[in-house]
C-alpha positions in Angstrom: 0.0 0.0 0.0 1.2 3.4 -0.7 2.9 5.4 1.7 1.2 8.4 0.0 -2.4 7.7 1.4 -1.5 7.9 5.1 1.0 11.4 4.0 -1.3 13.5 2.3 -2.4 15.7 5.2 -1.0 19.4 5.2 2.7 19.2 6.6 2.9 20.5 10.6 5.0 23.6 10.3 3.5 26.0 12.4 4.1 29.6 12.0 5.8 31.6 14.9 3.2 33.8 17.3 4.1 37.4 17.3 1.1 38.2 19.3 -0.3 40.3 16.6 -2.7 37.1 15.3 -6.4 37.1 15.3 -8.3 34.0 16.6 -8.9 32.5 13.6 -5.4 32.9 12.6 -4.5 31.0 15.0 -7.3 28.4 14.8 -5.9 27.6 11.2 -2.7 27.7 11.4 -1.2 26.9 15.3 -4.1 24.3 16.1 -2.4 21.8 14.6 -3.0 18.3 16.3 -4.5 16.7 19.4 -7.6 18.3 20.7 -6.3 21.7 18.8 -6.9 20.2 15.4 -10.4 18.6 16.7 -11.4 22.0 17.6 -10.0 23.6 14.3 -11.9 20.3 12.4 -15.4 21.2 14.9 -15.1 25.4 13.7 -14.7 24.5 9.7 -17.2 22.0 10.3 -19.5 24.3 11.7 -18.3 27.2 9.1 -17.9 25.7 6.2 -21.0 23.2 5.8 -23.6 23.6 8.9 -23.9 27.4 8.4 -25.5 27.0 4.8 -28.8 28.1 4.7 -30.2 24.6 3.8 -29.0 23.4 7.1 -31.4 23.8 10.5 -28.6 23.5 13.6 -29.3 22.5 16.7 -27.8 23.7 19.8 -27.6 21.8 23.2 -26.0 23.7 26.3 -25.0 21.6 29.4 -22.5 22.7 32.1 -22.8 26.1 34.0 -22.0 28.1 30.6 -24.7 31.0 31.4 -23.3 31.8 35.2 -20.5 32.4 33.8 -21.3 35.0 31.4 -21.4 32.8 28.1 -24.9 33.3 27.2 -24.0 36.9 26.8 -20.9 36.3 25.2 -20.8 33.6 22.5 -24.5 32.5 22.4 -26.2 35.6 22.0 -24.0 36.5 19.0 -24.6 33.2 17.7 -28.1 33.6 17.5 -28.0 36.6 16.4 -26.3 36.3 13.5 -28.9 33.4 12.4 -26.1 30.3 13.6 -28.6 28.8 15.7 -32.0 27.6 15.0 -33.6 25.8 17.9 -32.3 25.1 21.4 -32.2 22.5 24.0 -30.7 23.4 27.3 -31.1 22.2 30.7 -33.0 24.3 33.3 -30.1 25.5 35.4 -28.9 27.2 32.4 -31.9 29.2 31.3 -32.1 30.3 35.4 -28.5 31.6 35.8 -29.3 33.0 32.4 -32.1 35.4 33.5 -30.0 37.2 36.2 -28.4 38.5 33.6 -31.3 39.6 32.1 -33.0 41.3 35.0 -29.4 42.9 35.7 -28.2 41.4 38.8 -24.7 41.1 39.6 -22.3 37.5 39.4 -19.0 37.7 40.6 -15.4 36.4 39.9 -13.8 34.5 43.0 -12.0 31.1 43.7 -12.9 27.6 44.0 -10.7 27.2 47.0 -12.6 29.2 49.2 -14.8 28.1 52.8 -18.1 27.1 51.5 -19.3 26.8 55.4 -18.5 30.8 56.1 -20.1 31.5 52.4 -22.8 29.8 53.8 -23.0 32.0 56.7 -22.7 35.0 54.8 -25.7 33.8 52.2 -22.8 33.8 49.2 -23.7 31.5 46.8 -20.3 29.7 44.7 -20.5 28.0 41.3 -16.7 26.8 41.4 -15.3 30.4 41.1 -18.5 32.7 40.7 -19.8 33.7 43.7 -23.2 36.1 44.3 -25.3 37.0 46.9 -28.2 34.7 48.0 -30.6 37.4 47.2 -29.6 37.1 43.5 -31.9 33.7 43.6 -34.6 34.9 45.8 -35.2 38.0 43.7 -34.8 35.5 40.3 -37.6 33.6 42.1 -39.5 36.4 42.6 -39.6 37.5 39.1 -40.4 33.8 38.3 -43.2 33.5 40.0 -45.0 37.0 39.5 -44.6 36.6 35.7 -45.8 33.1 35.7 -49.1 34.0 37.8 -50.2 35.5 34.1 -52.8 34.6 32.5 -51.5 33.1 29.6 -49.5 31.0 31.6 -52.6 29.1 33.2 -52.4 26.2 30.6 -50.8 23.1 29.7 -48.0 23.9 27.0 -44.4 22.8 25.8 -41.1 24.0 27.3 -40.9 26.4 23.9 -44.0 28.1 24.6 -43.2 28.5 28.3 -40.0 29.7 27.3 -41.0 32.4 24.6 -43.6 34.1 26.8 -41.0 33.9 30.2 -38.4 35.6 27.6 -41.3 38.1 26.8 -41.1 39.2 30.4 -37.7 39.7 30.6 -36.5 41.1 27.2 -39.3 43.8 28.4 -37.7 44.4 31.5 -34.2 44.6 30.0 -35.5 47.0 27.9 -36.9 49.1 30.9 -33.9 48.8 32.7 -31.5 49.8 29.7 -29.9 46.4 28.9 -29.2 45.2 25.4 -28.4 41.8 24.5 -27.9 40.6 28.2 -30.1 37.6 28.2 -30.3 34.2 26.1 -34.3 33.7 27.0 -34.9 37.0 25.4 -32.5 36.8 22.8 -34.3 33.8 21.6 -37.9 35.5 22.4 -36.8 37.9 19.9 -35.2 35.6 17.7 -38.4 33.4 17.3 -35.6 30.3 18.4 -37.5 27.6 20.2 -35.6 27.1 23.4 -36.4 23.5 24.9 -35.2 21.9 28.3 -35.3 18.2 28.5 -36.0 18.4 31.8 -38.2 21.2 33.1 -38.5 20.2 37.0 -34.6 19.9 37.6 -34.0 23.4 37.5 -35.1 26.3 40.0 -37.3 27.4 37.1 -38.7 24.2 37.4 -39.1 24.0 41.6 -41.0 27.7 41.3 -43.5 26.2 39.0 -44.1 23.4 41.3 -44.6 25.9 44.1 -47.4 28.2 42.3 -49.3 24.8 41.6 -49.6 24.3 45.1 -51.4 28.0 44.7 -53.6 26.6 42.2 -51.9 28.1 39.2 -52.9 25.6 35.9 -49.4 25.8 34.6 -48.6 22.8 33.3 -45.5 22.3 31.5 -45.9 18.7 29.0 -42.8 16.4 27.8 -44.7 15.2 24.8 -45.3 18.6 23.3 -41.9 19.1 23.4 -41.0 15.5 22.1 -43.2 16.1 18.9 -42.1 19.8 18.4 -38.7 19.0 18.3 -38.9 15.7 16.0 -41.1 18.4 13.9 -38.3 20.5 13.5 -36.1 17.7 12.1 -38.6 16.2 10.2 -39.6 19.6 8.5 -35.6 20.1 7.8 -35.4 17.0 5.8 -38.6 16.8 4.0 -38.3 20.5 2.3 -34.9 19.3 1.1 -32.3 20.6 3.7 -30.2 19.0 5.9 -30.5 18.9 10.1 -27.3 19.6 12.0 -26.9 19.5 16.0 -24.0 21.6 18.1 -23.6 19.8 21.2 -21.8 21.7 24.5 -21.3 18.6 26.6 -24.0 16.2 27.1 -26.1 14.9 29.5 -29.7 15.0 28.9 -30.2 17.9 26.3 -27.9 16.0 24.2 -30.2 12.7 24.3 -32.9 15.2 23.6 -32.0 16.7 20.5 -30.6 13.6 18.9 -33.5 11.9 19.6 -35.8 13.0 17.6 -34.2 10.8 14.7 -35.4 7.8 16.4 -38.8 9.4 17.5 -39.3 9.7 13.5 -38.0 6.4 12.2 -38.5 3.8 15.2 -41.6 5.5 16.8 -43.2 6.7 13.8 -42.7 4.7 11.4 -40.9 7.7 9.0 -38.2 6.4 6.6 -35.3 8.9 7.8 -31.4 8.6 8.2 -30.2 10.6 10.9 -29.1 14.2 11.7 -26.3 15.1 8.5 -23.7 16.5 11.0 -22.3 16.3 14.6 -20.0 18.5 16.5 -19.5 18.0 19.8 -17.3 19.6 23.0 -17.4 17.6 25.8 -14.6 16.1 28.6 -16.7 13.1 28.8 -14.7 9.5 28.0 -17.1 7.2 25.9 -15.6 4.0 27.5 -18.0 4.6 30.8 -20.6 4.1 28.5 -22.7 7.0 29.6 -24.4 9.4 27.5 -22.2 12.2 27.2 -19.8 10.8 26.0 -20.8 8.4 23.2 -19.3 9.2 20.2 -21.0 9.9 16.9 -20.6 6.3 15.8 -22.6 4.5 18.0 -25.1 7.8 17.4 -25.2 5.4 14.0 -26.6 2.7 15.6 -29.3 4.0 16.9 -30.0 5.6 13.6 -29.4 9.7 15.6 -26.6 10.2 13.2 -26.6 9.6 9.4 -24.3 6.6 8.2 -23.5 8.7 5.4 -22.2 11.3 7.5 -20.0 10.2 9.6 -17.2 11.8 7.6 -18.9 15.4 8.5 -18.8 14.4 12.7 -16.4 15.8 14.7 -16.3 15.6 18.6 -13.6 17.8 20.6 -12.2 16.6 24.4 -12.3 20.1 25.7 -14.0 22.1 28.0 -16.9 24.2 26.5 -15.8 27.3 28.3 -12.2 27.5 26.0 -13.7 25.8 23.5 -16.9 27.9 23.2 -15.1 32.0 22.7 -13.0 30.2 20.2 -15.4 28.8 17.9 -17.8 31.8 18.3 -15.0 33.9 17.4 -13.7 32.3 14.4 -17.2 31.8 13.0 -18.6 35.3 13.3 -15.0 36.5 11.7 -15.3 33.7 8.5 -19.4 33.7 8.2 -21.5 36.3 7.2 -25.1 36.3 8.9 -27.9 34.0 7.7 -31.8 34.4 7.1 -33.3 33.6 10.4 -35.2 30.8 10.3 -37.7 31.9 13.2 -39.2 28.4 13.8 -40.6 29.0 17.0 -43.0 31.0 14.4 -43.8 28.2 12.8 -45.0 25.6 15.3 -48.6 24.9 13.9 -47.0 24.0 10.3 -44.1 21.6 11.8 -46.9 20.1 13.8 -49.4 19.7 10.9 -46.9 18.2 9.0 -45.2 16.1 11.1 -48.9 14.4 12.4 -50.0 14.0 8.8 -46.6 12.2 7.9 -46.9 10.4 10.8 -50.9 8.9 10.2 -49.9 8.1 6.7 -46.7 6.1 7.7 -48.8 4.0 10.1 -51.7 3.9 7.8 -49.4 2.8 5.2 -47.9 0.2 7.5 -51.3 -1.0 8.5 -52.2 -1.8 5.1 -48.4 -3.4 4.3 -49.2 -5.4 7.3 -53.3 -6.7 6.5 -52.7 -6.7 2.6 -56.3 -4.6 2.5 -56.3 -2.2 -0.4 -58.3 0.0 1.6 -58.6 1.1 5.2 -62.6 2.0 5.0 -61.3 5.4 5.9 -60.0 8.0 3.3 -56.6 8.6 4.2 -56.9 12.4 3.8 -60.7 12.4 5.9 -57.7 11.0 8.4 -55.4 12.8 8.2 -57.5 16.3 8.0 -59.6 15.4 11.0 -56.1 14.5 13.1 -53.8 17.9 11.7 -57.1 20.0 13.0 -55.9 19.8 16.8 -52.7 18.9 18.5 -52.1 17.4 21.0 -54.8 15.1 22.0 -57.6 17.5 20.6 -56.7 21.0 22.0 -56.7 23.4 19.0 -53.1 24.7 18.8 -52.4 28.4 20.4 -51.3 30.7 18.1 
């Protein structure tokens, strides 16, 4: 076998820093091997195919990025500039994420600090952030008073709950003079659907349970979000595009945005082939066989990730908060901004669709499955009678 097939790469010859580089300078030429190169590989990824307009990306946040000022950072811009399309995050994130919003002050400090005197002081730590206790119990307060609305005293999806608590609080940063301070209102104004996997593990999620002890109807359903988000996918592929995800470390919001590829081929019966690229920052091993680290791969085998596209995967051992400034850096300096997608807009259509293609993939399997060349039911009386409400017969809010 040729020696030239294994020798084709570009040859490692660094240039020499003079400290008058930009980011992506560096990113292209220094970042030349180990978890370096991975991360150069994850931003050209990213830049070079997930960021065409075809594409509808995916972004899952894990980790305390929003404490420590990320959100307002690197994922504000991102949306901003059109680079993300829909969101799954977990709870904690989108909580830490409003104090910046309602302009209440986080701190730098140490991680090697007496947690048992912070304690007596009310000084809350995230590793090296510290903040007062009244930071929460002011967050809560906001929380609670917003959510006593009106048009909060329903059963909805994480999205909706989402869009009209980042409602709230883009108004009140606007009140209070703030620009671009807060992810939830970013992504209000954005019209990106911003999921959480897991809406009661967060103090979001505990002040909810607390007003239904009140009596507030709030009701916050898994399944709307399970079918909203396989929607999304599912809309992607069928008008001719291509679905990519953007996953900062794992954990459950990973699971829940790769999902949906099995929720459309296994669940529904929907001939699919997986989301068409995978990126991936995480410092999770894959040999402890737990989530957040699998690798894109085994993604395959459960049909998440396209066979075909395993060659457009990349996943980077790194922390998200080095990883993060860099990639956001290098893409808004290579990319210009894209057409904004706005799909939170366009929830009843992804949901009419998806529930059509869903009824005629079981009808369809039925029939494969009895031999009968007809159902005694028109497909489309189905089909038209089913679309008209979502879910389980409540006419969609719009």
């Amino acid at each position: 076998m040729s020696k030239s097939r294994y020798l084709r790469g570009a040859r490692i010859l660094p240039p020499r820093l003079d400290g008058r580089e930009s980011v992506a300078q560096i990113l292209d030429t220094v970042f030349t091997a180990y978890n370096a190169a991975r991360l150069r590989e994850a931003a050209r990824l990213y830049t070079r195919k997930m960021l065409a307009e075809e594409v509808t990306v995916g972004l899952s946040i894990t980790g305390a990025l929003t404490p420590g000022g990320y959100g307002v950072s690197c994922l504000i811009p991102l949306i901003e500039a059109g680079f993300v399309d829909w969101i799954v995050s977990t709870g904690a994130n989108l909580y830490h994420d409003l104090h910046y919003g309602l302009d209440m002050k986080l701190y730098r400090g140490s991680p090697f600090l007496d947690d048992v005197e912070l304690r007596r002081r009310q000084i809350i730590r995230i590793y090296d952030i510290l903040f007062d206790y009244d930071v929460l119990l002011d967050t809560d307060a906001f929380v609670r008073r917003v959510i006593h609305g009106p048009e909060f005293q329903c059963t909805m999806g994480t999205d909706e709950f989402h869009y009209l608590l980042g409602k709230y609080v883009s108004a009140r940063g606007r009140k209070l003079g703030l620009r671009d301070r807060s992810l939830i209102a970013t992504a209000y104004e954005y019209g990106v659907p911003c999921f959480t996997s897991s809406p009661g593990d967060s103090s979001i999620g505990m002040n909810v349970a607390g007003v239904e002890l009140r009596g507030s109807k709030l009701r916050m359903n898994p399944s709307i979000d399970v079918n909203e988000t396989t929607g999304i996918v599912l809309a992607a592929k069928r008008a001719g595009g291509k679905s990519g995800v953007v996953l900062w470390g794992g954990g459950s919001p990973k699971n829940f945005m790769l999902q949906t590829e099995p929720q459309i081929q296994e669940v529904m019966g929907i001939q699919e082939k997986g989301h068409d690229y995978f990126l991936q920052c995480t410092d999770a091993r894959p040999d402890t066989g737990g989530l957040s680290g699998a690798t894109p791969a085994e993604a395959v085998s459960w049909g998440k990730v396209d066979p075909q596209g395993l060659r457009d995967t990349v996943v980077c051992y790194t922390d998200s908060t080095i990883a993060l400034p860099i990639l956001t850096a290098y893409t808004l300096n290579q990319c210009p901004p894209r057409p904004l997608k706005r799909l939170y807009d366009r929830r009843p259509e992804l949901m009419t669709a998806l529930q059509s293609q869903y009824l005629q993939a079981q009808l369809a399997r039925r029939q494969a499955q009895t031999g009968e060349s007809s159902l005694g039911v028109a497909l489309k009386d189905v089909v038209n009678t089913a679309v008209a409400t979502y879910p389980c017969g409540t006419p969609i809010r719009r």
